[in-house]
Biopython code that builds the backbone (N, CA, C, O; Angstrom):
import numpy as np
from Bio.PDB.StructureBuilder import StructureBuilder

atoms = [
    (1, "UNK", "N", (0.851, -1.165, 0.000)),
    (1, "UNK", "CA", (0.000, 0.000, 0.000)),
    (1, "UNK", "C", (0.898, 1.229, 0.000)),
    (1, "UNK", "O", (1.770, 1.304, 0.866)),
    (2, "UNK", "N", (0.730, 2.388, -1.075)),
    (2, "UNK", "CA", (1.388, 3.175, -0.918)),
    (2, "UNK", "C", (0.421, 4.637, -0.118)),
    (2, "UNK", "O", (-0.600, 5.041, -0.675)),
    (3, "UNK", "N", (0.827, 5.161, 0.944)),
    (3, "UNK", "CA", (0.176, 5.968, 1.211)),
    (3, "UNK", "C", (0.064, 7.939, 0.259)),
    (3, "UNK", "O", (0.982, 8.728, 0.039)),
    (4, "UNK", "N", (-0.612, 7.994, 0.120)),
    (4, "UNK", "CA", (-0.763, 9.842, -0.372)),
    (4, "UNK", "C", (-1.013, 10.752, 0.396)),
    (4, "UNK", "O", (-2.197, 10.845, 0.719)),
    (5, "UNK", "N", (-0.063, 11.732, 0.969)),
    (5, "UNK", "CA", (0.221, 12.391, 1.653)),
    (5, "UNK", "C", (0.274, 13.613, 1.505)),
    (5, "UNK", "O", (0.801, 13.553, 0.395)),
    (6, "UNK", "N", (0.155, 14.880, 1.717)),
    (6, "UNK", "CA", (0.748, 16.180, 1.732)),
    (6, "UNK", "C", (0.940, 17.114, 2.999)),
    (6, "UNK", "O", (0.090, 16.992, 3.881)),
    (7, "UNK", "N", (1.510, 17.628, 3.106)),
    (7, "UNK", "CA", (2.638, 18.185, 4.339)),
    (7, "UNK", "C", (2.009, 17.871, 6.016)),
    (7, "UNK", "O", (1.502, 18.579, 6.887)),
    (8, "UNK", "N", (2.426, 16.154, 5.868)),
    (8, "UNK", "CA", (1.726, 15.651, 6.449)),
    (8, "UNK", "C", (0.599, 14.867, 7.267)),
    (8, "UNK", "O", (0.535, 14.258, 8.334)),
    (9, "UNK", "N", (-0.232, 15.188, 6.243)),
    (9, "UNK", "CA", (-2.187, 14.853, 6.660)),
    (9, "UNK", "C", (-1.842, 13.557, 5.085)),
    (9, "UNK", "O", (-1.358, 13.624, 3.955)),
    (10, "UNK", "N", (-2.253, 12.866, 5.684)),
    (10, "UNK", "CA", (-2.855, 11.716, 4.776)),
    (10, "UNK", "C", (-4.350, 11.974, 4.376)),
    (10, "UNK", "O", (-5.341, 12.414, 4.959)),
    (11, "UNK", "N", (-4.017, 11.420, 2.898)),
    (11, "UNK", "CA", (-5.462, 12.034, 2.300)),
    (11, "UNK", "C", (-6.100, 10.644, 1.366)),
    (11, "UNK", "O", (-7.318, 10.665, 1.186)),
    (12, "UNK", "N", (-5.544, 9.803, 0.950)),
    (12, "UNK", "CA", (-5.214, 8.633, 0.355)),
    (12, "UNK", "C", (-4.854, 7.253, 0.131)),
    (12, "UNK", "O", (-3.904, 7.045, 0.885)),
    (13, "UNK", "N", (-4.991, 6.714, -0.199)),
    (13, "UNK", "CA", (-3.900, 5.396, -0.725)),
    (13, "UNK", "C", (-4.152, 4.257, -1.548)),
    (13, "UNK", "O", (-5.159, 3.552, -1.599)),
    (14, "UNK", "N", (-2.974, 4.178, -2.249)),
    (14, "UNK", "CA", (-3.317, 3.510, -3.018)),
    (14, "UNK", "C", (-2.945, 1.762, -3.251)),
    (14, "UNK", "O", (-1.846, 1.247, -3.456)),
    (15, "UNK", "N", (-4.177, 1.172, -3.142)),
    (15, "UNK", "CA", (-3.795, -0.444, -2.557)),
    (15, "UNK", "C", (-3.473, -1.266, -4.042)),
    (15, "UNK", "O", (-3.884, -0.993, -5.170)),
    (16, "UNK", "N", (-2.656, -2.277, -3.626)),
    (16, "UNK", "CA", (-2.738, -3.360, -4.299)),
    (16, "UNK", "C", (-3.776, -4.543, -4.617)),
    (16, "UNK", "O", (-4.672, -4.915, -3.859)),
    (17, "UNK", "N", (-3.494, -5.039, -5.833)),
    (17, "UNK", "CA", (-4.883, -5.713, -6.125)),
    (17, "UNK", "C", (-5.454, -6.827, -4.927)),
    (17, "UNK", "O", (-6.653, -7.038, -4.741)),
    (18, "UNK", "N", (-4.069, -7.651, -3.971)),
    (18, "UNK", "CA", (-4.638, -8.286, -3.367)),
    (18, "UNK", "C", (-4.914, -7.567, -1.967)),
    (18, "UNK", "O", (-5.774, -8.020, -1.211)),
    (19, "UNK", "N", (-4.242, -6.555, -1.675)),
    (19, "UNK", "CA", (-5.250, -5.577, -0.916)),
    (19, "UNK", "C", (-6.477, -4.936, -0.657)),
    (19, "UNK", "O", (-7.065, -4.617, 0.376)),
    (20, "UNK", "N", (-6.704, -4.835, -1.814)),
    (20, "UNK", "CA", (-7.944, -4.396, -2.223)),
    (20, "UNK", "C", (-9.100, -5.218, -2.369)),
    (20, "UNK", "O", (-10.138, -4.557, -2.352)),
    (21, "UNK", "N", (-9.245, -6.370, -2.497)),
    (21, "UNK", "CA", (-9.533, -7.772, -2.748)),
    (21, "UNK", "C", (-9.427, -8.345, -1.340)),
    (21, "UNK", "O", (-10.056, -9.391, -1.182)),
    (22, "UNK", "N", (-8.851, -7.942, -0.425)),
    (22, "UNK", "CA", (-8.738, -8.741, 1.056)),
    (22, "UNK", "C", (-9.665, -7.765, 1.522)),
    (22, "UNK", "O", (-10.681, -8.179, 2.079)),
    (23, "UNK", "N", (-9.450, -6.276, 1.360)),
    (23, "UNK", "CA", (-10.300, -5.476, 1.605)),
    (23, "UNK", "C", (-12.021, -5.123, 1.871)),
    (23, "UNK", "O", (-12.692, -4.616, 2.770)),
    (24, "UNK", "N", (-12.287, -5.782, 0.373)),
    (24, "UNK", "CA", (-13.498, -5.946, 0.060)),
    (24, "UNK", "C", (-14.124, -7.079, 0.991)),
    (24, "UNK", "O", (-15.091, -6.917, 1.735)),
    (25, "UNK", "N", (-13.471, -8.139, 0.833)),
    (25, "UNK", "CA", (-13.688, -9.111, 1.721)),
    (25, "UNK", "C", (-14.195, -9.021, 2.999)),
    (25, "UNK", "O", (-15.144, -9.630, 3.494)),
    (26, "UNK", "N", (-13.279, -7.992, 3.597)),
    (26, "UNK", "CA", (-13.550, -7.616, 5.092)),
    (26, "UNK", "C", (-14.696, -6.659, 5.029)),
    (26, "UNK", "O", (-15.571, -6.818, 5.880)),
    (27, "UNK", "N", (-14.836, -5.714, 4.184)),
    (27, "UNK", "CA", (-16.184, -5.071, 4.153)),
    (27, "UNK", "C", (-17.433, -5.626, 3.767)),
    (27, "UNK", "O", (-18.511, -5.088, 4.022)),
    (28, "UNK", "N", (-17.250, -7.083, 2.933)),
    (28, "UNK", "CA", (-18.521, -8.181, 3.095)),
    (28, "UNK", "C", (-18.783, -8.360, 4.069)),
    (28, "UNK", "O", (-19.882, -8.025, 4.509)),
    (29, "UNK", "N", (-17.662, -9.096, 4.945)),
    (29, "UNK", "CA", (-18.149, -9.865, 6.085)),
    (29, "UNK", "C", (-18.841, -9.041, 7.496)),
    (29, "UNK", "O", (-19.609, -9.410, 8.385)),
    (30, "UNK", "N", (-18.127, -7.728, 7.183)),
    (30, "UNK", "CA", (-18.745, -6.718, 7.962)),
    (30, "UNK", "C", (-20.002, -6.425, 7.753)),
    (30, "UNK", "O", (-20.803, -6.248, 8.671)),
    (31, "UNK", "N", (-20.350, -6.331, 6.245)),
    (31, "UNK", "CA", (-22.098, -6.317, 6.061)),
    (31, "UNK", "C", (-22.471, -7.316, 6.117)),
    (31, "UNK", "O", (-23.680, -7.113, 6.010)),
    (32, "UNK", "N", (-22.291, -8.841, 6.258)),
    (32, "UNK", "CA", (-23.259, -9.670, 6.827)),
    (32, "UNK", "C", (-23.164, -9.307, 8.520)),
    (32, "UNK", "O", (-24.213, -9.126, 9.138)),
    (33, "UNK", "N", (-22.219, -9.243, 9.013)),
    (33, "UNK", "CA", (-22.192, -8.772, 10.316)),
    (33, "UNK", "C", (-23.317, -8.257, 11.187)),
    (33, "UNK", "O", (-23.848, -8.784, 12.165)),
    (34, "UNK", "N", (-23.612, -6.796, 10.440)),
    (34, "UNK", "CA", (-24.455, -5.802, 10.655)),
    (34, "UNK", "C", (-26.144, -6.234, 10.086)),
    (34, "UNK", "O", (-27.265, -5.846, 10.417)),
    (35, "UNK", "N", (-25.717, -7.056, 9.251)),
    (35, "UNK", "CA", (-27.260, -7.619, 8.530)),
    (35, "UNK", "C", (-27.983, -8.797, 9.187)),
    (35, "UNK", "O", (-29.100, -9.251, 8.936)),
    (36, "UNK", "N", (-26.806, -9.293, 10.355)),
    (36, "UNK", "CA", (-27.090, -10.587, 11.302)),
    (36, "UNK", "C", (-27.860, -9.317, 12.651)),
    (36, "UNK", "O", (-28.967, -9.368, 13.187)),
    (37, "UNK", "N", (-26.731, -8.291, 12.835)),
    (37, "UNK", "CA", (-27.045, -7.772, 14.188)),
    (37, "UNK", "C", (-28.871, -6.662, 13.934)),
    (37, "UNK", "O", (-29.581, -6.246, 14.849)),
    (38, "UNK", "N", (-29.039, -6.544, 12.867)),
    (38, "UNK", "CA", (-30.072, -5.363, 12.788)),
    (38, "UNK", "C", (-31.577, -6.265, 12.097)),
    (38, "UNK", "O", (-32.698, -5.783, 11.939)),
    (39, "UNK", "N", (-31.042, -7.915, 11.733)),
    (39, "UNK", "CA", (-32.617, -8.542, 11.494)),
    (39, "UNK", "C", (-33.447, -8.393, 11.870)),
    (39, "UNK", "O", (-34.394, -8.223, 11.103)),
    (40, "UNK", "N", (-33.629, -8.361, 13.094)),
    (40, "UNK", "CA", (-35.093, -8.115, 13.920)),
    (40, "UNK", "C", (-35.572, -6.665, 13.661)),
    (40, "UNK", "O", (-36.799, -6.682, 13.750)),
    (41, "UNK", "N", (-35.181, -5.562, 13.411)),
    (41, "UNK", "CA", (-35.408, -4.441, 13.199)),
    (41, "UNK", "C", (-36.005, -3.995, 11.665)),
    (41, "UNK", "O", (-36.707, -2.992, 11.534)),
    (42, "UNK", "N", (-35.605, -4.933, 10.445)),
    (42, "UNK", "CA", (-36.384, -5.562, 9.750)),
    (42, "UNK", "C", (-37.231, -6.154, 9.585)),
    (42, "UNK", "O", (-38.183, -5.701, 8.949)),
    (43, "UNK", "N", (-37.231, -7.728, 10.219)),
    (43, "UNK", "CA", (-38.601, -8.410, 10.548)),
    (43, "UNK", "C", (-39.363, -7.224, 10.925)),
    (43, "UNK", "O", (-40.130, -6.731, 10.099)),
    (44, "UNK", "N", (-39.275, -6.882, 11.707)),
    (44, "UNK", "CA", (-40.216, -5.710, 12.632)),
    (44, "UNK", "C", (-41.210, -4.677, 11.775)),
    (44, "UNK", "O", (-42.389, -4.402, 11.994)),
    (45, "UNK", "N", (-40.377, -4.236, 10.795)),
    (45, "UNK", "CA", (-40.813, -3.328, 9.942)),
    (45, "UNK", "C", (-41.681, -4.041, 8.707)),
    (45, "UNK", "O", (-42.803, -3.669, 8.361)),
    (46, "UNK", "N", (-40.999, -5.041, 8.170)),
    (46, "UNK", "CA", (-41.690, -5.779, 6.939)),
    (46, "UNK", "C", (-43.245, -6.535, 7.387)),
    (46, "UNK", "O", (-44.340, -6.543, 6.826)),
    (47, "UNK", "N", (-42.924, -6.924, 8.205)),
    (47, "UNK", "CA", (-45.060, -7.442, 9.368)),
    (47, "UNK", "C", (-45.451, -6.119, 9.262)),
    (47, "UNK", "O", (-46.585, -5.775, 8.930)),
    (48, "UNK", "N", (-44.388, -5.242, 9.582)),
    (48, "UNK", "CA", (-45.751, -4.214, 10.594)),
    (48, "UNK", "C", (-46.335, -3.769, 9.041)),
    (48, "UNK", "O", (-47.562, -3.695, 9.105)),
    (49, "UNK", "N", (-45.835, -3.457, 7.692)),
    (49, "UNK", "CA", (-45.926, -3.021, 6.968)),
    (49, "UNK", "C", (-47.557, -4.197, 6.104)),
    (49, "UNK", "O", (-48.656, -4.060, 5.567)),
    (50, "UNK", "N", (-46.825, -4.971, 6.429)),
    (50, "UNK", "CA", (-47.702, -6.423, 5.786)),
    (50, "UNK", "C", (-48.912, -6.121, 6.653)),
    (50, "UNK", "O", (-49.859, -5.506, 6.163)),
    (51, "UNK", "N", (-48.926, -6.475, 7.770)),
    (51, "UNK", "CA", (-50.368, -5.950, 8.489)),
    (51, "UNK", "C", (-51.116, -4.875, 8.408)),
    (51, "UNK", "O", (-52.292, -4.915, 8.044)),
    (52, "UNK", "N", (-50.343, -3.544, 8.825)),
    (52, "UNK", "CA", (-51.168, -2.535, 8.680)),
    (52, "UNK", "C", (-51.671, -1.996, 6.923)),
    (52, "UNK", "O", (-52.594, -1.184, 6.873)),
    (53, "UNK", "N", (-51.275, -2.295, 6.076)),
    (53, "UNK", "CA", (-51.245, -2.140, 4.611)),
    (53, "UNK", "C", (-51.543, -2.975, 3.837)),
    (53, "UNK", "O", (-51.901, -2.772, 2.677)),
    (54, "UNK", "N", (-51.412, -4.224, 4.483)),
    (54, "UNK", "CA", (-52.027, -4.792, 3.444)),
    (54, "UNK", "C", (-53.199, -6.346, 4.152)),
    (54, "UNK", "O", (-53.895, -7.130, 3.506)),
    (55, "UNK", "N", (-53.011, -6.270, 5.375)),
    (55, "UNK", "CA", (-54.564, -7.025, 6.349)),
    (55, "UNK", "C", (-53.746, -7.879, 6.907)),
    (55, "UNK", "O", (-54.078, -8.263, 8.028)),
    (56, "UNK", "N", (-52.666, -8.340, 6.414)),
    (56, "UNK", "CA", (-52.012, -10.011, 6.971)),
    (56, "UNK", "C", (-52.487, -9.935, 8.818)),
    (56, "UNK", "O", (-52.348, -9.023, 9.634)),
    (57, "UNK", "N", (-52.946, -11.020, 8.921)),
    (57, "UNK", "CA", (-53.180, -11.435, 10.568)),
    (57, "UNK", "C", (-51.876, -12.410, 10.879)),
    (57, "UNK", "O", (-50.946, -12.548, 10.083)),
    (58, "UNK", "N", (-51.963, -13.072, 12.188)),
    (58, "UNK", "CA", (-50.866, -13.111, 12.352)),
    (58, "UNK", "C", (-50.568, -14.716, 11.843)),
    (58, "UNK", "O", (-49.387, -15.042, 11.969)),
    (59, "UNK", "N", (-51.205, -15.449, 11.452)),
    (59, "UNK", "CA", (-51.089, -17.031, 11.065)),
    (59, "UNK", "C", (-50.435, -16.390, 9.671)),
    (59, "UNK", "O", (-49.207, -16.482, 9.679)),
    (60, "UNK", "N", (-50.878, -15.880, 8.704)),
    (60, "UNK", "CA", (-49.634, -15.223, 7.507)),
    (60, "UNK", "C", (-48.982, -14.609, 7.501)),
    (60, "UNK", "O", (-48.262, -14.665, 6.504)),
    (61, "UNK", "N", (-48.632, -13.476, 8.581)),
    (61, "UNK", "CA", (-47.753, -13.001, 8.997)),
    (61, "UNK", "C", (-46.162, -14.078, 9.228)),
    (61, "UNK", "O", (-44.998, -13.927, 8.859)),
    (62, "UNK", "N", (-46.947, -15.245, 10.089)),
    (62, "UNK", "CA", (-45.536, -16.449, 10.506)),
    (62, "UNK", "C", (-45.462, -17.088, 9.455)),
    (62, "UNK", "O", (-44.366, -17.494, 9.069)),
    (63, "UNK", "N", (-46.693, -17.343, 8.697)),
    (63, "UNK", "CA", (-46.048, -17.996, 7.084)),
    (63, "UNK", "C", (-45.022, -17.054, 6.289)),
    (63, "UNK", "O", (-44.035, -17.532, 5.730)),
    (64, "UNK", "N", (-45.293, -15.802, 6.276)),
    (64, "UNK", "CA", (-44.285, -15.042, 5.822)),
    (64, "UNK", "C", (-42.775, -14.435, 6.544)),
    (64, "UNK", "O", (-41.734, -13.924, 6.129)),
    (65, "UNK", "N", (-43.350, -14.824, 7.835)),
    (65, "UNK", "CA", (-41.857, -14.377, 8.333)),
    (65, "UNK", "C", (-40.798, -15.456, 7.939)),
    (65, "UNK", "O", (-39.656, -15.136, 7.608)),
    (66, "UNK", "N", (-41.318, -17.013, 8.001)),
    (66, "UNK", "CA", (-40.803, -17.874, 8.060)),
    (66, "UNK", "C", (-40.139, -18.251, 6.744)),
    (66, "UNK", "O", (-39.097, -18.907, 6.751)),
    (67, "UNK", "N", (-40.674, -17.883, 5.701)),
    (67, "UNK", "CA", (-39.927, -17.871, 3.982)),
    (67, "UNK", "C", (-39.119, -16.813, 4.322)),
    (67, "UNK", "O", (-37.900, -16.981, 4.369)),
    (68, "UNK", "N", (-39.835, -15.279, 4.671)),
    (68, "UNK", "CA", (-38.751, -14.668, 4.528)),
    (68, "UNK", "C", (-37.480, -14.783, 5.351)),
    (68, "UNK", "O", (-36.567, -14.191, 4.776)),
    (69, "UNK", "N", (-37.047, -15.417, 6.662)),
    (69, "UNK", "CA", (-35.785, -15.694, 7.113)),
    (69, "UNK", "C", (-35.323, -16.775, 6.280)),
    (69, "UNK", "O", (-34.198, -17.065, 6.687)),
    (70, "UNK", "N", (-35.645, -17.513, 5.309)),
    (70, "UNK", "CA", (-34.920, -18.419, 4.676)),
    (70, "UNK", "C", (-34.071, -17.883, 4.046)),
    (70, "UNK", "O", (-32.879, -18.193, 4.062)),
    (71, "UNK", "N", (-34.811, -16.605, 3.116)),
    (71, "UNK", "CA", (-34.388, -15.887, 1.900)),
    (71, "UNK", "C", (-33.434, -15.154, 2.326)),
    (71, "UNK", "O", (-32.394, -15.150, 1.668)),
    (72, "UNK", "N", (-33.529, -14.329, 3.549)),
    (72, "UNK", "CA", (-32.631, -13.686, 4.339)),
    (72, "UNK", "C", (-31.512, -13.863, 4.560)),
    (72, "UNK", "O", (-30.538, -13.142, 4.344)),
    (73, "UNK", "N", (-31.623, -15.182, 5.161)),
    (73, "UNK", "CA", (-30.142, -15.886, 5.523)),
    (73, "UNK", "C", (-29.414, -16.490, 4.430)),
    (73, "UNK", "O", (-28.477, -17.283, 4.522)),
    (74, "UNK", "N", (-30.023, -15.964, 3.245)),
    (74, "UNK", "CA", (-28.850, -16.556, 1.319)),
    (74, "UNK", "C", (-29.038, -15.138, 1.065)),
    (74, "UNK", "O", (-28.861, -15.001, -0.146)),
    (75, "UNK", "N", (-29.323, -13.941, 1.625)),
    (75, "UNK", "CA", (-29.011, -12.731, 1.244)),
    (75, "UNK", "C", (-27.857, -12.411, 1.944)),
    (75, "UNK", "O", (-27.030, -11.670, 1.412)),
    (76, "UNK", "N", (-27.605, -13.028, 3.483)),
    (76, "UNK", "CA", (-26.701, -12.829, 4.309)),
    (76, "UNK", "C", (-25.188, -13.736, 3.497)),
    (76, "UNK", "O", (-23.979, -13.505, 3.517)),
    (77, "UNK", "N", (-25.904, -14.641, 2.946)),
    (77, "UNK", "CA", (-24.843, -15.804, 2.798)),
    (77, "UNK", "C", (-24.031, -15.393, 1.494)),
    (77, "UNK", "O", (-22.973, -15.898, 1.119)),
    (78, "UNK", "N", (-24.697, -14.437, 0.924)),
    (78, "UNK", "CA", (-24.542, -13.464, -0.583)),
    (78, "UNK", "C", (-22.854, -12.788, -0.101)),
    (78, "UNK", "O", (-21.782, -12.863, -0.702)),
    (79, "UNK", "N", (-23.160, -12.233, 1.030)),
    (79, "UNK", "CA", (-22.110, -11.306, 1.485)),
    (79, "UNK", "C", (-20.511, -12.065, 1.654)),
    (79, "UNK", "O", (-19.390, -11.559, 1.671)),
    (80, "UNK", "N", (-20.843, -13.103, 1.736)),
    (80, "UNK", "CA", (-20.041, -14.251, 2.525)),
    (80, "UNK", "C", (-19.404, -14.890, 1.063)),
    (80, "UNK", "O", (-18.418, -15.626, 1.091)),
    (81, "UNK", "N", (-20.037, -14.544, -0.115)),
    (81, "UNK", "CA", (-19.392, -15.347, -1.135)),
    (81, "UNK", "C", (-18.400, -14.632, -1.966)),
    (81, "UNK", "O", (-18.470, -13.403, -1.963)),
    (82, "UNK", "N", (-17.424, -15.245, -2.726)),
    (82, "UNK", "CA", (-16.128, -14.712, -3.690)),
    (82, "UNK", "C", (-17.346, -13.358, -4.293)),
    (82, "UNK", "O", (-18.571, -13.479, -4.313)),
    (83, "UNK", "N", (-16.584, -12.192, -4.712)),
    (83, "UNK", "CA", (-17.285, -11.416, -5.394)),
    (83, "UNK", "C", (-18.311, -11.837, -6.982)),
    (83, "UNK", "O", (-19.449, -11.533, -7.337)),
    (84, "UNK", "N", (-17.598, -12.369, -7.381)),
    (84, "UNK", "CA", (-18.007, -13.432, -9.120)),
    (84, "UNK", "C", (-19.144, -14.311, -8.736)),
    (84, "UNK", "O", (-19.850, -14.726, -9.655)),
    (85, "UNK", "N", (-19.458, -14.698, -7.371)),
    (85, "UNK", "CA", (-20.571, -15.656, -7.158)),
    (85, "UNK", "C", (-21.348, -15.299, -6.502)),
    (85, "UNK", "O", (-22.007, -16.040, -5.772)),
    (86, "UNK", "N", (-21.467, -14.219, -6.573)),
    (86, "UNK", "CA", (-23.261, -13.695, -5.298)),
    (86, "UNK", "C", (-23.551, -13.017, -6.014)),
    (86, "UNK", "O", (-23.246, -11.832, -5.878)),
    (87, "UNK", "N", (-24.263, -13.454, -7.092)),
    (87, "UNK", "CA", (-25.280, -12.830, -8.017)),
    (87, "UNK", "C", (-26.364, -13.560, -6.956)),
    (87, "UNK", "O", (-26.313, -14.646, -6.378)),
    (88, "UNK", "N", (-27.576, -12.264, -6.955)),
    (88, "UNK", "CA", (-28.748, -12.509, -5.693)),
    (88, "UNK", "C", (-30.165, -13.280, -6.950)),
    (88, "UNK", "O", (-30.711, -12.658, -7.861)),
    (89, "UNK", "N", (-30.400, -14.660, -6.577)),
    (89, "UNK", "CA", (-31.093, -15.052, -7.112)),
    (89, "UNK", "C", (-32.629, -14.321, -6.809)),
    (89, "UNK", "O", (-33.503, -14.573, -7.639)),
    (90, "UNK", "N", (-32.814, -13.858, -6.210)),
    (90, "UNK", "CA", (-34.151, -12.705, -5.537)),
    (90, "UNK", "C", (-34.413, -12.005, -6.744)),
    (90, "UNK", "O", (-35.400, -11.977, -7.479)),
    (91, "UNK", "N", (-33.116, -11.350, -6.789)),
    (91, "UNK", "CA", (-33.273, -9.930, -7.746)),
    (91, "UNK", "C", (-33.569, -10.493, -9.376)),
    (91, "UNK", "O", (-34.311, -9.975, -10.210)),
    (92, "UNK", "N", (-32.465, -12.102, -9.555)),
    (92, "UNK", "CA", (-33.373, -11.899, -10.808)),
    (92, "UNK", "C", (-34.392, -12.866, -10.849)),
    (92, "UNK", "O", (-34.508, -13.257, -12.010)),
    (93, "UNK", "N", (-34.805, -13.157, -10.451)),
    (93, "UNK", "CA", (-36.205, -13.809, -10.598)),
    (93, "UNK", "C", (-37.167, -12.863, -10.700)),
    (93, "UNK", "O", (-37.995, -13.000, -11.601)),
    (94, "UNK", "N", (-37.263, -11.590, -9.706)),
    (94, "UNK", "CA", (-38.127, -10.817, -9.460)),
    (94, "UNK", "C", (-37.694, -9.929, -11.339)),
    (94, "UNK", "O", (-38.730, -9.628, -11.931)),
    (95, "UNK", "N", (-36.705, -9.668, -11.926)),
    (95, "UNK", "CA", (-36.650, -9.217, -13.213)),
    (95, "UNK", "C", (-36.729, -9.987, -14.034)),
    (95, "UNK", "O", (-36.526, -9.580, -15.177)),
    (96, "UNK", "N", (-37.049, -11.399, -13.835)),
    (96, "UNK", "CA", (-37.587, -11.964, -14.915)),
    (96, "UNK", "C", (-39.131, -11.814, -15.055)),
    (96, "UNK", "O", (-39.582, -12.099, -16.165)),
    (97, "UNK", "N", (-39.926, -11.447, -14.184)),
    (97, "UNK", "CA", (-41.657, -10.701, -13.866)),
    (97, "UNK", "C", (-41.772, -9.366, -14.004)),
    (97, "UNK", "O", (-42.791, -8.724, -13.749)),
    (98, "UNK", "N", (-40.308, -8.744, -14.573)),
    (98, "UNK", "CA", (-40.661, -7.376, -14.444)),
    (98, "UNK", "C", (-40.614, -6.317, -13.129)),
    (98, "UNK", "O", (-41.030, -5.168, -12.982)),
    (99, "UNK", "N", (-40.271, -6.773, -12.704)),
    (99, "UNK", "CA", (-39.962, -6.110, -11.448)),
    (99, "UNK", "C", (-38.451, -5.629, -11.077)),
    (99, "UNK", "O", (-37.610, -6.527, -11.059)),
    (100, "UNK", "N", (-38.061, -4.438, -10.808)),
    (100, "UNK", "CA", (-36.604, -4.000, -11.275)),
    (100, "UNK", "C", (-36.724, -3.170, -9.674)),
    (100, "UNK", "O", (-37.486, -2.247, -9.386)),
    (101, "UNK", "N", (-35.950, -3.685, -9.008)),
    (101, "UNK", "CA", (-36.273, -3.195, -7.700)),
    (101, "UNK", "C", (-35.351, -2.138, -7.658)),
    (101, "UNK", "O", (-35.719, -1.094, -7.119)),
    (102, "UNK", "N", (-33.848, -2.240, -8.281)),
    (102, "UNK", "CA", (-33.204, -0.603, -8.227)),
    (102, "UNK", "C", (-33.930, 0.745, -8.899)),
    (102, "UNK", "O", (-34.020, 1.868, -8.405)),
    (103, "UNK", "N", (-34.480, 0.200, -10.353)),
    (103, "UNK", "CA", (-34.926, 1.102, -10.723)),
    (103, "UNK", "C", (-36.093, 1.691, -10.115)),
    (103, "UNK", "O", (-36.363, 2.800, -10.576)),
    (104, "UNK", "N", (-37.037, 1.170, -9.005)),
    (104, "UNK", "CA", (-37.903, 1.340, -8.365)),
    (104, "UNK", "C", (-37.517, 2.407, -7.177)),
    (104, "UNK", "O", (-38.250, 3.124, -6.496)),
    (105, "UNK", "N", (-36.003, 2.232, -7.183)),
    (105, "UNK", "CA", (-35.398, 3.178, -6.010)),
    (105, "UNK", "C", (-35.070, 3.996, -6.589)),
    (105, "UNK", "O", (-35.005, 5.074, -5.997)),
    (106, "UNK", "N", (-34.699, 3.956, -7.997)),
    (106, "UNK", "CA", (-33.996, 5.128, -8.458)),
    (106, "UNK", "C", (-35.064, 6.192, -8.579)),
    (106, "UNK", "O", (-34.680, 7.360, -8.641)),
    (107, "UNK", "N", (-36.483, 5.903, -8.623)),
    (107, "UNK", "CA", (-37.450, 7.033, -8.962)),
    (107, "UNK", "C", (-38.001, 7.711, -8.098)),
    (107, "UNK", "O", (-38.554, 8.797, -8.270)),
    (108, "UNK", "N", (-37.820, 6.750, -6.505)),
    (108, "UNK", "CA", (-37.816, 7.893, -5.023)),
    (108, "UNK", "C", (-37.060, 9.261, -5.379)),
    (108, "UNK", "O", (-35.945, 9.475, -5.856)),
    (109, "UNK", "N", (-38.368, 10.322, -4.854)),
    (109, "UNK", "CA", (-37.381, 11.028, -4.548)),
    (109, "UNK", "C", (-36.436, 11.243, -3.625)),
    (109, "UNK", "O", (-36.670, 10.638, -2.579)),
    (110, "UNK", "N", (-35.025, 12.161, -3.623)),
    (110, "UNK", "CA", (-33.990, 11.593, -3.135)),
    (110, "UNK", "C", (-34.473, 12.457, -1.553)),
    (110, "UNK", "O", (-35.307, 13.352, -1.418)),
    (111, "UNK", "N", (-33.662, 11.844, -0.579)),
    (111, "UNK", "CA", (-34.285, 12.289, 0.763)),
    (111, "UNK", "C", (-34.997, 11.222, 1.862)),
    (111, "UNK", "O", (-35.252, 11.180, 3.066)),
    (112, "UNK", "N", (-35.169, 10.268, 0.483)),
    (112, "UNK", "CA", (-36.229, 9.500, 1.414)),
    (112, "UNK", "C", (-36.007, 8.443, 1.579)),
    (112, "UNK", "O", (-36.754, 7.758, 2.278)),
]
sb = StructureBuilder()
sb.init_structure("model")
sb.init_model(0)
sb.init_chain("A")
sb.init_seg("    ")
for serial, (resi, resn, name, xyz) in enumerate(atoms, 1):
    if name == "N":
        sb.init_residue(resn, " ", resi, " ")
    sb.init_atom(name, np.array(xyz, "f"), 0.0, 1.0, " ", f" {name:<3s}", serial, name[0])
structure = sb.get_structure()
C-alpha cells in the first residue's frame, strides 16, 4: 500500500490488487455482520408493513416471516461469497416478472 500524503495529513492510498480484494472481503463480512445484528429491526418493519397495509393477521404473517428468514439468511450468505458468485437469485427472478427493484429506487425522490 502506498500511502498519499501532503505536508503531512494523509489524504489517500493507493492499494494493491490483493489488498484491495482482502479489503473488500472484510467489508462483506462486515455487512453480513451488521445484517445478522439489525434482522429483527427488519422483521419488525416488513409485518408491521404487511399488516397494517395490506390485512395479513398473524397465522400469515408467521407464514411469511418464516420464507422470509430463509431468503434472508442466502441474502446474508450473498455477502459471505467470492465477489463473481453472489449474483442474488431474488433480484433476478423478481426481473424476470418485471420487477426491477433498483430502478424502483432510483425514482424515489432523493431524501427519502
Amino acid at each position: 500500500m502506498k500511502v498519499k500524503a501532503h505536508k503531512g495529513k494523509v489524504f489517500g492510498a493507493v492499494l494493491t490488487a490483493k489488498e484491495r480484494q482482502a479489503m473488500n472481503l472484510e467489508i462483506d463480512r462486515q455487512i453480513a455482520e451488521h445484517e445478522r445484528q439489525h434482522a429483527i429491526d427488519l422483521d419488525i418493519l416488513v409485518l408491521y408493513v404487511l399488516h397494517t397495509h395490506l390485512g395479513f393477521g398473524k397465522k400469515r404473517l408467521r407464514r411469511f416471516y418464516d420464507a422470509f428468514n430463509v431468503e434472508h439468511d442466502k441474502l446474508i450468505a450473498r455477502y459471505e461469497m467470492p465477489p463473481e458468485d453472489n449474483v442474488w437469485l431474488a433480484d433476478v427472478k423478481l426481473k424476470e416478472i418485471g420487477v426491477d427493484v433498483a430502478a424502483w429506487d432510483a425514482e424515489k425522490p432523493k431524501g427519502e
